[in-house]
N, C-alpha and C positions, 0 to 999 in steps of 0.2 A: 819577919821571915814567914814563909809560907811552906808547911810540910802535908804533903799527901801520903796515903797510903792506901794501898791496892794489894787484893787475896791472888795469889798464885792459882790455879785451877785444875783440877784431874776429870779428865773426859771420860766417863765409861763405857757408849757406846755411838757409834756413828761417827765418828772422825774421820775425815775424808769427803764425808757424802757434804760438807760444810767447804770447798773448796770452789772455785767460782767455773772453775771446767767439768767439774760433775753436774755443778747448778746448771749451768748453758746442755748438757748431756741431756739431763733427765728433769729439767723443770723446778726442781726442790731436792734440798738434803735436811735434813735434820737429826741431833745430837742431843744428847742428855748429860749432863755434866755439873761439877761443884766446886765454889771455889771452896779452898781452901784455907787453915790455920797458919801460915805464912805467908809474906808478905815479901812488898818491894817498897820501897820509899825512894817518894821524891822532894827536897828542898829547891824551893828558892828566894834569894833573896838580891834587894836591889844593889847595883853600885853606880862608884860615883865617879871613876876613872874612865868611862868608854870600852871598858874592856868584857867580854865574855866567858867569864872562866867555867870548865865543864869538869868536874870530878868524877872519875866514875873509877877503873882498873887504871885509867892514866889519868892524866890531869892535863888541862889544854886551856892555853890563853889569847884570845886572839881579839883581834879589833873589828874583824870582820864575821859575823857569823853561817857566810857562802862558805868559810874557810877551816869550820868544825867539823872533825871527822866522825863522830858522835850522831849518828844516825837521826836516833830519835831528839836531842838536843837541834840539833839544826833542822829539821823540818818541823818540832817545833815553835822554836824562836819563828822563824821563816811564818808560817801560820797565823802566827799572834800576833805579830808584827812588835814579838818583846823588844824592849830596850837591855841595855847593857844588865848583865846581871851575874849573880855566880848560879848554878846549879848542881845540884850533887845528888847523885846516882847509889843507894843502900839497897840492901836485902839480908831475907833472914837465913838463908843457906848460901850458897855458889850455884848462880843461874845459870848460866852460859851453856846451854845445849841439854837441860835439866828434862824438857817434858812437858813440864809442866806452863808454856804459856808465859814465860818471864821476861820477853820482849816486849808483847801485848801487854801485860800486867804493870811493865814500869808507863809505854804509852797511855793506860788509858788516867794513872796516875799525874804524869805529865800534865796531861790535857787537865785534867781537874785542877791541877797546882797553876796552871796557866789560867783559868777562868777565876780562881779565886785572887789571881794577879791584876787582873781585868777589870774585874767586877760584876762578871758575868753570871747570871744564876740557872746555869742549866739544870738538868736531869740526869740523873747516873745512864738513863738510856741513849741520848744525845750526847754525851762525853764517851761510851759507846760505841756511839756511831762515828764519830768523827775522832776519833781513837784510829779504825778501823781504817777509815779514808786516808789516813796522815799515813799511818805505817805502808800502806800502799805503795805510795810513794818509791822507798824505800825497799821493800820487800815484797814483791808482785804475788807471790803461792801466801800470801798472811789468808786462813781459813775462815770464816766470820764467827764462828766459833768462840775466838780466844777473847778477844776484847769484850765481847758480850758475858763471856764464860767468867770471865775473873773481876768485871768492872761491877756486874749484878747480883745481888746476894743470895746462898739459898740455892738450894738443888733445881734446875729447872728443867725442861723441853723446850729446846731453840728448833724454832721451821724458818728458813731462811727461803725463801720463795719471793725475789725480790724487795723483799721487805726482812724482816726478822721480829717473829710472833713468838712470846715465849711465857711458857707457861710454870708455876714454881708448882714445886711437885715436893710428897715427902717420900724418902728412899728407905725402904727397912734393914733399916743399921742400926737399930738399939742392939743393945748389947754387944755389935761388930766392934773388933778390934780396928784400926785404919791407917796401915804406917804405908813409910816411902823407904824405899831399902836404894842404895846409889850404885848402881851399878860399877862408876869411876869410869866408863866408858863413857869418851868424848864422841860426838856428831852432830854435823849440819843437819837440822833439819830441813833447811832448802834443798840440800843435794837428794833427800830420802822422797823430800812431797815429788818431787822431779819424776822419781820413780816409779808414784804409782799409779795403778792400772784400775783408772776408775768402774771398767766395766764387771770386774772380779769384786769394787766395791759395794755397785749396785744392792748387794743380798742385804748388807747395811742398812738399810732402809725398813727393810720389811722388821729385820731383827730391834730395832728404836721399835718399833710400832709396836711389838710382842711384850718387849719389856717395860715400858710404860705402862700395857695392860696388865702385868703383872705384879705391878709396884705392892699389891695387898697378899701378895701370895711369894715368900720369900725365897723357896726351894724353888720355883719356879723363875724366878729374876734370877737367884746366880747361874742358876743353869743357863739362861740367857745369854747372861754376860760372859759365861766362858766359851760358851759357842760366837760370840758374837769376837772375842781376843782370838780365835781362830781361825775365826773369816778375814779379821784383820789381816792375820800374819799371812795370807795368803796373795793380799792385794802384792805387797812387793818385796824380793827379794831380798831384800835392803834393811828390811826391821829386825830382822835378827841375824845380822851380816859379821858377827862375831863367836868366835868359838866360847867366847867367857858368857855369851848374853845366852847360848844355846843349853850352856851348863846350867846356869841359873834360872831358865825356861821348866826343864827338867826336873831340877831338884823341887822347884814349886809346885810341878804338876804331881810328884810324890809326896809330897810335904800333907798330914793327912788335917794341921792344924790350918791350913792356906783353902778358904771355899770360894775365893775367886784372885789371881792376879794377870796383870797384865802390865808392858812396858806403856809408860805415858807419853803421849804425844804422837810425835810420827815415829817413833821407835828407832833402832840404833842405835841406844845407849841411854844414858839419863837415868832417869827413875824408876824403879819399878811400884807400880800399887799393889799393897796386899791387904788383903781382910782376912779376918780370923772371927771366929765364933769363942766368945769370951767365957763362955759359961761351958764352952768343952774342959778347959780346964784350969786349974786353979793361976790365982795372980804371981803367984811368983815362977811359974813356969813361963809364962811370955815375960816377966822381964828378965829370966837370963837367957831367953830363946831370943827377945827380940830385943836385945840389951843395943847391939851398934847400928837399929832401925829408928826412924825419926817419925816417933805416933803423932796423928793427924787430927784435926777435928773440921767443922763445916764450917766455914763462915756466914754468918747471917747476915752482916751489914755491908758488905761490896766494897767500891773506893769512897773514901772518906780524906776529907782537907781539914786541915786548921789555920787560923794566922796567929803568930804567938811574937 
């Protein structure tokens, strides 16, 4: 058996400008972004009946793999030109519309657990990229963003300018607190990237450049970063297209513990990012303050396989 595993990913700033009609717009986007302490997993292993089995929310048995409705599962098999096999679809939360890149995150996993199926000895950057290309497929708004975001380890600056140049960067978060609070609000983010208005995105650009320079200078980066979850929220009407997500917008922008959040992904629901400054106040006030939030940390080593 063959098990992968692949970091979930939270974007900080520039999402969007990573979208291939802002690229064809304005030339280049680029994003600053990390994965994550959660995960997706992917197994596989061989069989001997001709058969295809896909586990994920459902479970699917078919003889034909044109005939798996399993997105990533069938394009894939399709790719690799796998033989019969089972596959099974895990995660360390409930992905489905989360935020955080969990489509990408299981693809670029896939792809990994496929080449170690093969025998192929890629690069986490080439499993990556062709992560990237396969979900395409599939899902034409996938931003280049996520598969690089969550497959490559370690905070970095991705310039996607026909190629994808990325550079690993440290983010001043010692001491930051770093949780995901779940909104429970569902959303496509296809119907949301649909909506948005690349040229309101534009400012995006400049603000990735600002806060990069800022990386040594802390007060100055969150300040960044909430100016830059503002510029967001202005691209499309749609990220905060709920009265519960406008409440909880709110209550964080007063919250005096909270020095920077924002909804992850293309917004609409999912997850929210929050940081806290740990040393504002003592340890047992954030854990009954943030007792039903789910604390985070960076991940350093990206998608990783074994065979066992």
């Amino acid at each position: 058996m063959i098990i992968s595993k692949c970091p979930l990913r939270v974007s900080l700033v520039g999402g969007s400008t990573d979208l291939q009609s802002f690229i064809d717009e304005y030339g280049y986007g680029q994003v600053i972004s990390f994965p994550i302490s959660l995960y997706t997993y992917i197994s596989l292993s061989k069989r001997y009946d001709k058969k295809y089995v896909i586990n994920y929310t459902k479970r699917e048995n078919v003889f034909n793999p044109d005939k798996i409705k399993n997105d990533i599962a069938r394009e894939l098999i399709k790719y690799f030109n796998l033989p019969p096999l089972t596959m099974a679809f895990n995660a360390d939360i409930p992905s489905t519309g989360s935020g955080l890149a969990a489509s990408s995150s299981y693809m670029v996993a896939a792809v990994a657990a496929a080449c170690k199926f093969k025998g192929l000895k890629w690069s986490q950057a080439k499993i990556c990229k062709i992560a990237h290309e396969i979900e395409l497929n599939f899902n034409p708004l996938t931003g280049y963003q996520d598969t690089y975001g969550c497959g490559l380890p370690s905070p970095k600056l991705m310039v996607f300018n026909g190629g994808v140049d990325v550079k690993f960067i440290e983010l001043p978060l010692v001491h930051k607190g770093i949780y995901l609070h779940n909104t429970k609000v569902k959303r496509s983010s296809t119907n949301i990237l649909k909506t948005i208005n690349i040229e309101k995105s534009y400012p995006l650009l400049k603000l990735v450049d600002e806060t990069y320079k800022s990386l040594s200078n802390p007060s100055k980066f969150f300040k960044l970063l909430n100016n830059s979850w503002n510029t967001k929220k202005q691209t499309s009407d749609e990220i905060l297209n709920d009265k519960d997500l406008f409440a909880i917008d709110n209550i964080l922008d007063n919250d005096k513990t909270v020095i920077f959040h924002k909804l992850c992904g293309a917004g609409g629901g999912g997850y929210y990012l929050i940081i806290t400054d740990e040393l504002e106040y003592p340890d047992d006030y954030y854990k009954a303050r943030y007792a039903d939030k789910i604390k985070i940390n960076i991940d350093n080593k990206g998608v990783v396989v074994w065979e066992i």
